[in-house]
C-alpha positions in Angstrom: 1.3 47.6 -3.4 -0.4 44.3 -2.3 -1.7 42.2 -5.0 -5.2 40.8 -4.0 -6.7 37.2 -4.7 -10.1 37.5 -6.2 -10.7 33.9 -7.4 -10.7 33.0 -3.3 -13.3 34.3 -0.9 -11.9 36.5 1.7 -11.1 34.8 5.0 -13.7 34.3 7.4 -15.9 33.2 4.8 -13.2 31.2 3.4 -13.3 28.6 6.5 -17.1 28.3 6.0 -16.8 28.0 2.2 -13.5 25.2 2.3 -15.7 23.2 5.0 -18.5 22.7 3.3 -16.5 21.8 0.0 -14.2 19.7 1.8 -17.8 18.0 3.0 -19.3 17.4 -0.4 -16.0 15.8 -1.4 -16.1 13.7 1.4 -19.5 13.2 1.3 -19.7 12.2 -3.1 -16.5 9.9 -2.4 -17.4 7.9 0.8 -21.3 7.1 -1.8 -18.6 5.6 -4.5 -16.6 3.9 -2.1 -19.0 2.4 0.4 -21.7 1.9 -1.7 -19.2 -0.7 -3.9 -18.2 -1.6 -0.6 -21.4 -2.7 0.7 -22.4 -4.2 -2.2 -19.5 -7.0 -2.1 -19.6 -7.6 1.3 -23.5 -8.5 1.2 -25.4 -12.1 0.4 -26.1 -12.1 -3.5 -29.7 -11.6 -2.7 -29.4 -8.4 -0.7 -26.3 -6.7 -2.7 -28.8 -3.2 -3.2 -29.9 -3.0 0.4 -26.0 -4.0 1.7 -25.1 -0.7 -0.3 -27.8 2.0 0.6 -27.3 0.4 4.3 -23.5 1.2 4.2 -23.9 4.2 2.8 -25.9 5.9 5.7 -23.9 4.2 8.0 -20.6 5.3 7.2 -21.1 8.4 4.4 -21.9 11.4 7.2 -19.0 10.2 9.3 -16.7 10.3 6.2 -18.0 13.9 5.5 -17.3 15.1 8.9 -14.0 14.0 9.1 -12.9 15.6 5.6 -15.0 18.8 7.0 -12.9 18.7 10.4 -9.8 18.4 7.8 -10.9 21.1 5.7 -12.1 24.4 8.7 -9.0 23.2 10.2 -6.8 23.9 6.8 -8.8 27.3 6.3 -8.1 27.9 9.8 -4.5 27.8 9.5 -4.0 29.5 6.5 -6.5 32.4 7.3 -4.7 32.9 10.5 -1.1 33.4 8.9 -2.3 35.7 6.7 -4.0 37.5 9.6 -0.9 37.5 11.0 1.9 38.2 8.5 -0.5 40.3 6.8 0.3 39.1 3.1 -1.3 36.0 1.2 1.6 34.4 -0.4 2.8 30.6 -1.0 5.1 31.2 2.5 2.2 31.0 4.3 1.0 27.9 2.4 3.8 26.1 3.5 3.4 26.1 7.6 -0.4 25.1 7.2 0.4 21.3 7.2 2.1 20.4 9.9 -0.1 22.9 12.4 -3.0 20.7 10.9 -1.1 17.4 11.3 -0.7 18.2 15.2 -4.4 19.1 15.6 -6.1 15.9 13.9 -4.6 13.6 16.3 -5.6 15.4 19.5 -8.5 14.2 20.1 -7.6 10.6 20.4 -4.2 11.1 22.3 -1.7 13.1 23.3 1.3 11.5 22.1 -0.2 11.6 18.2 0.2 15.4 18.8 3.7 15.8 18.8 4.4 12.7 16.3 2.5 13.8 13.8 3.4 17.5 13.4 6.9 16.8 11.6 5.5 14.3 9.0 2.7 16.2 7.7 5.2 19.3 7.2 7.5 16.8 5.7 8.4 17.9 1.8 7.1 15.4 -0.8 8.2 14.5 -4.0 6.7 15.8 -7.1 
């Protein structure tokens, strides 16, 4: 009998929910960072408005790209367990490097079929 998760939405919600988390954290970490960020790189006299400027500049593109990461993770997972038809850490595994061949795509097409193998690649603990 198949054990289910209940701590974990099921899957089509779990895209939406791991997208918009995935944004937040994006979001509340690019503030930190590029607020400090634009703070030192501004004149001593304009250090407040160097760091709220810095932070809409750069904070809604940080977000999206840790949202891109995140539906794309979701995606992965929620489709092997569509397709094996059981949520286990095997289909954990094969998420990465499926994500690590579709980040680089739009750029080029040579970051597609370099990146794949490292972002499967094991790492140490």
């Amino acid at each position: 009998m198949q054990e289910v998760d209940h701590k974990r939405e099921p899957c089509p919600h779990r895209i939406i929910d791991d997208v918009g988390g995935a944004f937040a954290m994006g979001a509340i970490g690019g503030t930190i960072w590029h607020s400090i960020k634009g703070a030192r790189s501004s004149p001593s006299g304009a250090r407040f408005r160097g760091a709220i400027d810095a932070v809409k500049l750069r904070v809604p593109v940080l977000g999206g790209s840790f949202a891109v990461w995140g539906g794309l993770f979701s995606t992965f997972d929620c489709a092997l367990v569509g397709l094996r038809g059981v949520e286990d850490p095997s289909t954990r595994s094969p998420r990465a490097p499926r994500r690590a061949g579709c980040l680089p795509c739009g750029r080029a097409a040579a970051p597609c079929f370099a990146a794949p193998p490292w972002g499967g690649a094991p790492r140490p603990n």
